[in-house]
Backbone as CSV, one residue per row, in Angstrom:
resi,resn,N_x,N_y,N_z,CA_x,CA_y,CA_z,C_x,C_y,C_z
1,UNK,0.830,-1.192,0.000,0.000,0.000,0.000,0.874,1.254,0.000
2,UNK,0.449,2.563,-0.981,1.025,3.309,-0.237,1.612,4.456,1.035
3,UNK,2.494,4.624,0.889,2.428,5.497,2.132,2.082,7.046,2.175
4,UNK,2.278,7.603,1.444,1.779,8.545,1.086,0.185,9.093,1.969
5,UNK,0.096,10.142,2.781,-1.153,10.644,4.078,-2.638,10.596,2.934
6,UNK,-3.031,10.527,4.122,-4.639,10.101,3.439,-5.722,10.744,4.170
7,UNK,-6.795,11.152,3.145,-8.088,11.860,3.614,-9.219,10.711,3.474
8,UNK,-9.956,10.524,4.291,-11.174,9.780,4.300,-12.190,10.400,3.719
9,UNK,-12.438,9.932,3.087,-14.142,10.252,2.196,-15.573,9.897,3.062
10,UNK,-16.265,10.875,3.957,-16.974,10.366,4.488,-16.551,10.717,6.274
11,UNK,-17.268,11.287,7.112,-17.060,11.331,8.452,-17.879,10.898,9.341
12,UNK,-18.719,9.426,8.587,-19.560,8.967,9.963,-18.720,7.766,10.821
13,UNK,-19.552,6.961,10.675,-19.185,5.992,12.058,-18.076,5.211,11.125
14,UNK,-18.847,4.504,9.742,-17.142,3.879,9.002,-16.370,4.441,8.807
15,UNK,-16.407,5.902,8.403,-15.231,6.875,8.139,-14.122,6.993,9.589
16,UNK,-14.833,7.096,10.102,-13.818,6.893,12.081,-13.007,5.587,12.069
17,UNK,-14.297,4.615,11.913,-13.353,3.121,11.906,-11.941,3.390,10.936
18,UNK,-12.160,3.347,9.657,-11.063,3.863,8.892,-10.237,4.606,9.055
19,UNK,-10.563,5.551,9.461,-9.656,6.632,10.072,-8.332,5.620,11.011
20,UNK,-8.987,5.210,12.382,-8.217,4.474,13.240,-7.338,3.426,12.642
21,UNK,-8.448,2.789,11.571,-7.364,1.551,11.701,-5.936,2.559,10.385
22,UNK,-5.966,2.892,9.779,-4.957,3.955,9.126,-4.293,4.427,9.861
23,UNK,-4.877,5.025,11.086,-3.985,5.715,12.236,-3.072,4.270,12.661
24,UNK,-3.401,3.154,13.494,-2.683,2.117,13.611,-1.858,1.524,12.904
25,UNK,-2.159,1.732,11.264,-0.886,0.903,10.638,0.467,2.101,10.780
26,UNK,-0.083,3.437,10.992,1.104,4.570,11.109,1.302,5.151,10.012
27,UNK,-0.108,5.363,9.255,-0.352,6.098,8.195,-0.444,7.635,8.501
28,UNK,-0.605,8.216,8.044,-0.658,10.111,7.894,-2.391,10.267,7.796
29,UNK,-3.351,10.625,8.754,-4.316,10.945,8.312,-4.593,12.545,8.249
30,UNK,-4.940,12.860,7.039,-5.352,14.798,7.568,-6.344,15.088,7.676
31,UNK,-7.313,14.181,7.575,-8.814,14.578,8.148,-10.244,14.179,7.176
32,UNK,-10.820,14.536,7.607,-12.369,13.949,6.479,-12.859,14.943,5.554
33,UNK,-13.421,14.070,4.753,-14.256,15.252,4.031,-15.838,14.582,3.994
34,UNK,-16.199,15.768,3.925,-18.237,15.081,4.009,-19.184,16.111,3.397
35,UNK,-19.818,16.105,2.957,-20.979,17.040,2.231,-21.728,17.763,3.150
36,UNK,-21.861,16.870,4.330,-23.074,17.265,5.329,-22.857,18.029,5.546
37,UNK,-24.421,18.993,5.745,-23.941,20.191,6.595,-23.911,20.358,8.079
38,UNK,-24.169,19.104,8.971,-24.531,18.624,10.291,-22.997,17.611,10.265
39,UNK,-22.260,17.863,9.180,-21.413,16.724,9.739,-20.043,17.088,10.818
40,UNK,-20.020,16.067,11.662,-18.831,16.676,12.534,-17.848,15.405,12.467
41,UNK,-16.265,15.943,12.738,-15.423,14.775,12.606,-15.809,13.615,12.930
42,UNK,-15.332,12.469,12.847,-15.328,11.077,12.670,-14.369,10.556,14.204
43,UNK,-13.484,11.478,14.195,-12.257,11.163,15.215,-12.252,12.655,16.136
44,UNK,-12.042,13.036,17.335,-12.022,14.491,17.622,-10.230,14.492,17.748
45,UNK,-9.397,14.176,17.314,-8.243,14.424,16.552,-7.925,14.719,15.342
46,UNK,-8.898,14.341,14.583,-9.228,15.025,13.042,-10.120,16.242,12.378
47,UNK,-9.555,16.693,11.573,-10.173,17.638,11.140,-11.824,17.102,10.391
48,UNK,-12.986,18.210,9.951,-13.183,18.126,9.185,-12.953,19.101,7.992
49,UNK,-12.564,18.727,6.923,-12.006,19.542,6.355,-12.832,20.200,4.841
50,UNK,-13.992,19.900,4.984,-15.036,20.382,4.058,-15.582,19.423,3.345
51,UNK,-16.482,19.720,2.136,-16.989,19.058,1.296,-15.936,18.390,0.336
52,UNK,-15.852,17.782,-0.414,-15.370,16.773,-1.749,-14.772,17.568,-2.475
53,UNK,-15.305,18.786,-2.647,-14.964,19.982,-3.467,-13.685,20.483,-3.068
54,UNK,-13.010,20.132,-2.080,-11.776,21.016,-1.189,-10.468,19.918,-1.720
55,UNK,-10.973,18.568,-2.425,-9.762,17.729,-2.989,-8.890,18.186,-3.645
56,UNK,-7.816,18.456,-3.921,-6.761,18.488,-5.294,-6.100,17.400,-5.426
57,UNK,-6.625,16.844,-7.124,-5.700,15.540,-7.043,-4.395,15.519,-7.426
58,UNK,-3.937,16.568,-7.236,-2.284,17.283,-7.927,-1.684,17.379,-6.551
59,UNK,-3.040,17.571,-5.007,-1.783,17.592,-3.448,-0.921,16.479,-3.077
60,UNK,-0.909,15.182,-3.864,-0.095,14.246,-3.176,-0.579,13.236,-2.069
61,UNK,-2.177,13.374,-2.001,-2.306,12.331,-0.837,-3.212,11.228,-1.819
62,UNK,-3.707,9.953,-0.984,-4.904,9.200,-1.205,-5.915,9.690,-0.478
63,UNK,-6.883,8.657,-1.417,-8.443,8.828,-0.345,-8.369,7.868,0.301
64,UNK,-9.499,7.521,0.858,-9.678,5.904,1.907,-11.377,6.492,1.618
65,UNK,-12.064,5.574,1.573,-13.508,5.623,1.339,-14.245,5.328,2.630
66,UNK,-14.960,6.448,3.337,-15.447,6.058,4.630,-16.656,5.948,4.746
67,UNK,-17.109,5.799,3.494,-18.590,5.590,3.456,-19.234,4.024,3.849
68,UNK,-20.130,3.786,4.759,-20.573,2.904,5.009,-21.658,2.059,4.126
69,UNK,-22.277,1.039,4.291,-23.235,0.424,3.800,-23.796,-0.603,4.735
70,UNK,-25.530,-0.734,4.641,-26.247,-1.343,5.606,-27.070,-2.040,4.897
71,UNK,-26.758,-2.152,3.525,-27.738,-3.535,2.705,-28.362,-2.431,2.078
72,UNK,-30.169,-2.733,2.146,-31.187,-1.790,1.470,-31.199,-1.001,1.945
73,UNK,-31.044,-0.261,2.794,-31.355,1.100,3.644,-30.835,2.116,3.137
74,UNK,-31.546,3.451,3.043,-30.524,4.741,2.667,-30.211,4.824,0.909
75,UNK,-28.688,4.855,0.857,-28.393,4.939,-0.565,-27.759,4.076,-0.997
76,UNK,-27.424,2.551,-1.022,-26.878,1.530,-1.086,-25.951,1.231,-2.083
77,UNK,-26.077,2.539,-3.503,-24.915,2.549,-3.938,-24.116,3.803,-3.611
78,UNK,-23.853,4.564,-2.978,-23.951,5.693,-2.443,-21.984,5.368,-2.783
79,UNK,-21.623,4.317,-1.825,-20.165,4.045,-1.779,-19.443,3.736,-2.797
80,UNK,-20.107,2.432,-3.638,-19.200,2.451,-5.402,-19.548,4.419,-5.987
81,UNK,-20.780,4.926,-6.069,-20.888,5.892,-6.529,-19.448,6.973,-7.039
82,UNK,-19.640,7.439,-5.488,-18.624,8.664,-5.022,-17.328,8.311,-4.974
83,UNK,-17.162,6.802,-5.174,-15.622,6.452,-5.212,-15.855,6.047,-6.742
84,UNK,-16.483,5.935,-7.508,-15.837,6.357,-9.148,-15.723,7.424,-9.579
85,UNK,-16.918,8.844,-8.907,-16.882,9.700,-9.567,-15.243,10.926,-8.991
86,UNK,-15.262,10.359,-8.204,-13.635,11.026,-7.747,-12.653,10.039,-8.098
87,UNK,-12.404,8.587,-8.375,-11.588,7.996,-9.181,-11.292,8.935,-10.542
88,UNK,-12.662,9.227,-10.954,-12.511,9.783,-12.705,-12.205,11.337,-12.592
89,UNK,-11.667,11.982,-11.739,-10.977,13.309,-11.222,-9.533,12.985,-11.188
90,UNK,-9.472,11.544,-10.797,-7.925,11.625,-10.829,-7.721,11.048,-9.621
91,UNK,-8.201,10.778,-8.863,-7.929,10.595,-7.047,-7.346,9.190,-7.285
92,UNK,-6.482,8.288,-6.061,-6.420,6.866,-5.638,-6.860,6.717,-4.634
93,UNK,-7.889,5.928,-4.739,-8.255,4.927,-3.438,-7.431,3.833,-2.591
94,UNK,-6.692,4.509,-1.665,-6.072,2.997,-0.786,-7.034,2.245,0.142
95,UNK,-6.429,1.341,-0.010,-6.426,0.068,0.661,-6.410,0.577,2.620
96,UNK,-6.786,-0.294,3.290,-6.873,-0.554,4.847,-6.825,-1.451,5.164
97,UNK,-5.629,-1.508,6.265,-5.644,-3.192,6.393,-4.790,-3.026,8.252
98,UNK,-5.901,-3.358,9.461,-5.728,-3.172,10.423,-4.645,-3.865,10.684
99,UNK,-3.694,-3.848,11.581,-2.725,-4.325,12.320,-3.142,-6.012,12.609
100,UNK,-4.333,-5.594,13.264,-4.809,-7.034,13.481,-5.532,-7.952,12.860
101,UNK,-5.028,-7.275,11.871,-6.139,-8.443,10.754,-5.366,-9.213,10.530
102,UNK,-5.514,-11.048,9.881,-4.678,-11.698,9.818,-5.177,-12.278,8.191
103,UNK,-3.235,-12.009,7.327,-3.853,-12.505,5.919,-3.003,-13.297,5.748
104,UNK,-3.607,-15.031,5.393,-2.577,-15.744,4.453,-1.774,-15.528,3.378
105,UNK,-1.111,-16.821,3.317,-0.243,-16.725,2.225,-1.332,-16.899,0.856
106,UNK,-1.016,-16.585,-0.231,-1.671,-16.619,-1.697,-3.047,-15.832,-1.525
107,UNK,-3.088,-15.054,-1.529,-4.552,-14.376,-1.339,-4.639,-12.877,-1.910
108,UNK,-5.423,-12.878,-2.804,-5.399,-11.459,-3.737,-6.386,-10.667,-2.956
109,UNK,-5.697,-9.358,-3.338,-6.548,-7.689,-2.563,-6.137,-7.286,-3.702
110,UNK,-7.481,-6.563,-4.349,-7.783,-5.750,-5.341,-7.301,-4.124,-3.960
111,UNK,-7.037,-2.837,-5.366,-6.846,-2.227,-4.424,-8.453,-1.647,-4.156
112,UNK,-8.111,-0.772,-2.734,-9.314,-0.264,-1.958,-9.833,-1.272,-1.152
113,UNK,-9.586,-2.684,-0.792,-9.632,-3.324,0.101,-9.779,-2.602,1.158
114,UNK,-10.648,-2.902,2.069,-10.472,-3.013,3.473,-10.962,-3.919,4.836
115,UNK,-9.803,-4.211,5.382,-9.867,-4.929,6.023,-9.459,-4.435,8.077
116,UNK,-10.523,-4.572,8.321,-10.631,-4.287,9.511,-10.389,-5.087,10.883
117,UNK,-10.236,-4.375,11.604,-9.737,-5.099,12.987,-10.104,-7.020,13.033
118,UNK,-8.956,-7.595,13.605,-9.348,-9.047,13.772,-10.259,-9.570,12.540
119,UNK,-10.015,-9.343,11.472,-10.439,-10.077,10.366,-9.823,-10.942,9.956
120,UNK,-10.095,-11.619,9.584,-9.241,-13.031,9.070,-9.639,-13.289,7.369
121,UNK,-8.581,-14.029,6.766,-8.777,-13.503,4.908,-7.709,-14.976,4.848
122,UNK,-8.284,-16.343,4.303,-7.404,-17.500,4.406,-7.344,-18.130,2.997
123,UNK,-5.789,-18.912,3.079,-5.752,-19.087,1.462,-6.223,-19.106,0.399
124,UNK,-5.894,-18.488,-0.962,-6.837,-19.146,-1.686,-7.948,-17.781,-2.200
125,UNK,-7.918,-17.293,-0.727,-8.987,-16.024,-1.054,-9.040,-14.673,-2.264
126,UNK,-10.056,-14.498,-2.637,-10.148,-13.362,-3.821,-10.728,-11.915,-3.387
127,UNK,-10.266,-10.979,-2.970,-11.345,-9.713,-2.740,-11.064,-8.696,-3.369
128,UNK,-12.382,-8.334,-3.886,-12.004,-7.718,-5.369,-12.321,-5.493,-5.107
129,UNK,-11.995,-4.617,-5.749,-11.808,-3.693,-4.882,-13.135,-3.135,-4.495
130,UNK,-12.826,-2.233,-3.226,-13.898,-1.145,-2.812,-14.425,-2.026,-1.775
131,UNK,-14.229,-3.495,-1.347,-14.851,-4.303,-0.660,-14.729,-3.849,1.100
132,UNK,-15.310,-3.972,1.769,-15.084,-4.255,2.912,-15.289,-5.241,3.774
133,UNK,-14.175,-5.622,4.692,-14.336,-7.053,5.494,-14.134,-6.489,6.642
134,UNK,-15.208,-6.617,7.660,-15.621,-5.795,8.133,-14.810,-6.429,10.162
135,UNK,-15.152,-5.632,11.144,-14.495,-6.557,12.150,-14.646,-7.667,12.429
136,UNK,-13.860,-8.654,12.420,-14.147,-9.958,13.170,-14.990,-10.429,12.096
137,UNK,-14.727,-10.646,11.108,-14.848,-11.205,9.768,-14.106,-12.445,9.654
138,UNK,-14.652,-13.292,9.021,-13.753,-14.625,8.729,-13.897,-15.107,7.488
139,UNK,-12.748,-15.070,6.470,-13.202,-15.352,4.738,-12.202,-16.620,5.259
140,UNK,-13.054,-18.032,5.141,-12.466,-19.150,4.783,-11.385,-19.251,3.123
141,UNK,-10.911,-20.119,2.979,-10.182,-20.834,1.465,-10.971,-20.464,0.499
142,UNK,-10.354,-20.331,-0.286,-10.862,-20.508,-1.937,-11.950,-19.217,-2.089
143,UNK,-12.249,-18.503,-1.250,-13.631,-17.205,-0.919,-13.554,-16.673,-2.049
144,UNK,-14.607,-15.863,-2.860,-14.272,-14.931,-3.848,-15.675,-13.961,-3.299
145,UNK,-15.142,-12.724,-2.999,-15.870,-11.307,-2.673,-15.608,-10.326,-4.009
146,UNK,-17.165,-9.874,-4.343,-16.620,-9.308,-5.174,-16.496,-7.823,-4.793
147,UNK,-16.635,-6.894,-5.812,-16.526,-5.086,-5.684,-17.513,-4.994,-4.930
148,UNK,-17.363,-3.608,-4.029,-17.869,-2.821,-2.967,-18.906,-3.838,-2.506
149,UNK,-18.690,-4.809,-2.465,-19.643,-5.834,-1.069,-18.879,-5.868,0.417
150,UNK,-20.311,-5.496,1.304,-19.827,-5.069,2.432,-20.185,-6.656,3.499
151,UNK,-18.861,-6.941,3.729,-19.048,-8.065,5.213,-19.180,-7.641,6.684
152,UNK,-20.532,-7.552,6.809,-20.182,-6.921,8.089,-19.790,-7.561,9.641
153,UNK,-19.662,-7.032,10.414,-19.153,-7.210,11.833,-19.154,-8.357,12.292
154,UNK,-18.472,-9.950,11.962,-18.554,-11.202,13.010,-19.161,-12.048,11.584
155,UNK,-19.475,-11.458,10.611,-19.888,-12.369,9.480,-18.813,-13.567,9.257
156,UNK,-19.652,-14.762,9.419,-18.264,-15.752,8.522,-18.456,-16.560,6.853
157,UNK,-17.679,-16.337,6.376,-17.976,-17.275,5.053,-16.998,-18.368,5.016
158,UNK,-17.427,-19.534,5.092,-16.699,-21.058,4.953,-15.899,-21.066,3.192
159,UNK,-15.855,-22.258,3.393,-14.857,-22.133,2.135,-15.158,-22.307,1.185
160,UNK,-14.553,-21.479,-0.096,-15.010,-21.540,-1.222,-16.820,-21.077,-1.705
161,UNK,-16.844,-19.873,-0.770,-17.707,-19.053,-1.356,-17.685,-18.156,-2.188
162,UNK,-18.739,-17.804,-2.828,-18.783,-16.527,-3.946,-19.903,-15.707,-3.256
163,UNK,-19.213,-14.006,-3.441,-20.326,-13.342,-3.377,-20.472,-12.573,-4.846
164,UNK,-21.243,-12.415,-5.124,-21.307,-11.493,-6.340,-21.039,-10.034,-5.903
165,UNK,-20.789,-8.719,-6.542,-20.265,-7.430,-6.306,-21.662,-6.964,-5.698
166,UNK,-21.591,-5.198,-4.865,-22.492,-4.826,-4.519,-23.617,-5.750,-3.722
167,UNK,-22.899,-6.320,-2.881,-23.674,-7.237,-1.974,-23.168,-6.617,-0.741
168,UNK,-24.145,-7.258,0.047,-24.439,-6.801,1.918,-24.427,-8.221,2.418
169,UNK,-23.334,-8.430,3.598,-23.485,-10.168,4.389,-24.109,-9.440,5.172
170,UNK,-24.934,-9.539,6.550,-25.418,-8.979,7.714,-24.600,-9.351,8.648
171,UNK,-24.311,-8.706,10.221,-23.386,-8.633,10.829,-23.510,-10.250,11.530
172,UNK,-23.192,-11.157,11.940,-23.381,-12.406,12.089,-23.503,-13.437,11.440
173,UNK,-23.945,-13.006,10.305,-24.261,-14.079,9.581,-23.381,-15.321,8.717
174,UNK,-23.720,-16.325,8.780,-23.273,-17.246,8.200,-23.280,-18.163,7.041
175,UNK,-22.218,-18.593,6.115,-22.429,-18.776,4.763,-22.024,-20.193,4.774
176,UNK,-22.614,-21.363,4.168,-21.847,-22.611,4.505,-21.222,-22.734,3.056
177,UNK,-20.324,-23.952,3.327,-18.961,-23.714,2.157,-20.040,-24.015,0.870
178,UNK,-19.082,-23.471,0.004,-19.546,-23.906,-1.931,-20.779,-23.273,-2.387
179,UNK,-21.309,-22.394,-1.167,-22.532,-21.601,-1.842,-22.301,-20.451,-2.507
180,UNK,-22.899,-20.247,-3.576,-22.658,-18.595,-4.732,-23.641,-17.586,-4.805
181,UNK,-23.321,-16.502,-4.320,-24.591,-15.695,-4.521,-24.397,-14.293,-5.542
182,UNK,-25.354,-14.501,-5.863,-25.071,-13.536,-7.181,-25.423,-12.124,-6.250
183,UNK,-24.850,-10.950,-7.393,-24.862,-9.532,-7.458,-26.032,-9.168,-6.873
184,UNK,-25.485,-8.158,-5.741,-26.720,-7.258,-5.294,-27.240,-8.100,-4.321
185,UNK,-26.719,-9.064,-3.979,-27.665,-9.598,-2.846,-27.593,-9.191,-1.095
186,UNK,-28.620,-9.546,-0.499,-28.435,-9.061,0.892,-28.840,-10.481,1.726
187,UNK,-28.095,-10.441,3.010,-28.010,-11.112,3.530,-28.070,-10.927,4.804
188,UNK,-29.501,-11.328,5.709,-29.796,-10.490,7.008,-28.980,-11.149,8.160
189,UNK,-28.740,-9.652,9.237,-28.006,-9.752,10.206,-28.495,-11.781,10.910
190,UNK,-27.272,-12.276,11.671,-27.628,-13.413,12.137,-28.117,-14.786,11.602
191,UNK,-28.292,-14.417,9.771,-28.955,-15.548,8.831,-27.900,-16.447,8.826
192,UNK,-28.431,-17.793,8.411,-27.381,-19.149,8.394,-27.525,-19.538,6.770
193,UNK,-26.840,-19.343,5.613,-27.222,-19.566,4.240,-27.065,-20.620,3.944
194,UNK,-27.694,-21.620,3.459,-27.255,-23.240,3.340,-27.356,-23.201,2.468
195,UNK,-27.961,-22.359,1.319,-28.001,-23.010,-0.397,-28.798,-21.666,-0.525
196,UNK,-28.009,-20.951,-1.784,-28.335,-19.426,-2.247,-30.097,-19.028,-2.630
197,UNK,-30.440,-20.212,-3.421,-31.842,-20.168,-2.975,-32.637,-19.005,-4.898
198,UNK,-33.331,-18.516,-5.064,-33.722,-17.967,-6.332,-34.595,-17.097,-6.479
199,UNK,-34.958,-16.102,-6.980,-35.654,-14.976,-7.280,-35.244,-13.562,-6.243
200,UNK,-35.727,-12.535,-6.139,-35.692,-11.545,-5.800,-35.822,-11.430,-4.118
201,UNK,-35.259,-10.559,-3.460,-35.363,-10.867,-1.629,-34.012,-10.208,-1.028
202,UNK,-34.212,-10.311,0.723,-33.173,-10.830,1.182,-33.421,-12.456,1.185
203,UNK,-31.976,-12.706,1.901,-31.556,-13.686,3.135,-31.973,-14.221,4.171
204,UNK,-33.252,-14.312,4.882,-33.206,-13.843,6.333,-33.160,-15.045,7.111
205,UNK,-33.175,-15.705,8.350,-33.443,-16.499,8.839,-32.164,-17.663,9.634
206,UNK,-32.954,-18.549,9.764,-32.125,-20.028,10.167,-32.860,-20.878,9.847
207,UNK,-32.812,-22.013,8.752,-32.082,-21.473,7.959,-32.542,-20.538,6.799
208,UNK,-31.732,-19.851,6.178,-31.924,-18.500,5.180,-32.922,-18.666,4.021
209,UNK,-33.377,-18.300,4.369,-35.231,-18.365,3.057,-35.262,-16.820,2.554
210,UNK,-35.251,-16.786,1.098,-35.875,-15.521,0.312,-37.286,-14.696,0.664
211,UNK,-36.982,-13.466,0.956,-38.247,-12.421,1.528,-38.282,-11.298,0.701
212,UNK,-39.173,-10.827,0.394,-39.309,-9.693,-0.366,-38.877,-8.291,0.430
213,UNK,-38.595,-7.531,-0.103,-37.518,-6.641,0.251,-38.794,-4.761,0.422
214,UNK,-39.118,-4.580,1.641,-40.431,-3.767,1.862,-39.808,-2.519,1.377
């Protein structure tokens, strides 16, 4: 990754997480940027340092993308969005990768990875960029995650799963090995997935049955 100081895109609750774990590897952070007009730092050691508009991609730093995602809720592409349309300005997106995260040997990170506290990422594994693996995450062997799909908090996936891109795991939830789930899917907090299952929905349950999405 490089070293080169970094501004976070975004000053809510993921933008903080990010922030820290950047601060821990002994990166340079100079502060957030956010649109809001209610928005206040992420970290009270960091600045906020205005809207998106205050970037120059000629100053020499990266971004880090601190925008969160919660499945359907809100703006769900909100995060690939704003990280292409400042990619195509010129910006780089780095990568995050906590101290305590633990990554095998042979295992590809697209860049913009991030990987958060006590995550675990084991041989074999594929994560493709903008993704997040979220705390206390566990990507078994052979895993393939695709773009900006968010794993959240304690999620585990066994081995040799697929997620398709722009997907949501829910914070707990569980994936048993060799199952594939295509693009855009969501997957509710605490669900157990035994077989991906067909048509339109979340995830929800024990075990995980398709629901229409209110």
């Amino acid at each position: 990754m490089s070293g080169r100081p970094v501004i976070v895109v975004g000053a809510g609750g993921h933008g903080a997480v990010v922030a820290d774990a950047l601060l821990a590897e002994g990166r340079t952070v100079l502060g957030f940027v956010d649109p809001g007009p209610e928005a206040a730092s992420g970290l009270p050691s960091l600045d906020l340092l205005g809207p998106d508009d205050v970037l120059d991609p000629e100053a020499g730093y990266d971004l880090a993308n601190g925008i969160g995602g919660t499945g359907r809720g809100g703006d769900p592409d909100l995060r690939r969005r704003v990280q292409v349309r400042l990619e195509a300005r010129g910006f780089h997106f780095t990568g995050v990768r906590h101290p305590s995260a633990v990554v095998a040997s042979h295992v590809a990170l697209a860049d913009g990875v991030q990987l958060l506290a006590r995550s675990v990422i084991q041989t074999g594994a594929r994560i493709e960029s903008g993704a997040i693996i979220n705390t206390g995450v566990i990507i078994e062997h052979g895993c393939r995650i695709g773009a900006f799909t968010h794993c959240a908090s304690g999620a585990i996936l066994c081995g040799d799963v697929e997620v398709g891109e722009d997907s949501h795991i829910g914070a707990g939830a569980v994936i048993r090995q060799g199952v594939r789930l295509e693009p855009g899917v969501v997957v509710g907090a605490g669900a157990v997935v035994l077989e991906a299952g067909e048509g339109e929905g979340m995830l929800i349950g024990v075990p995980a049955r398709r629901r229409g999405i209110a």
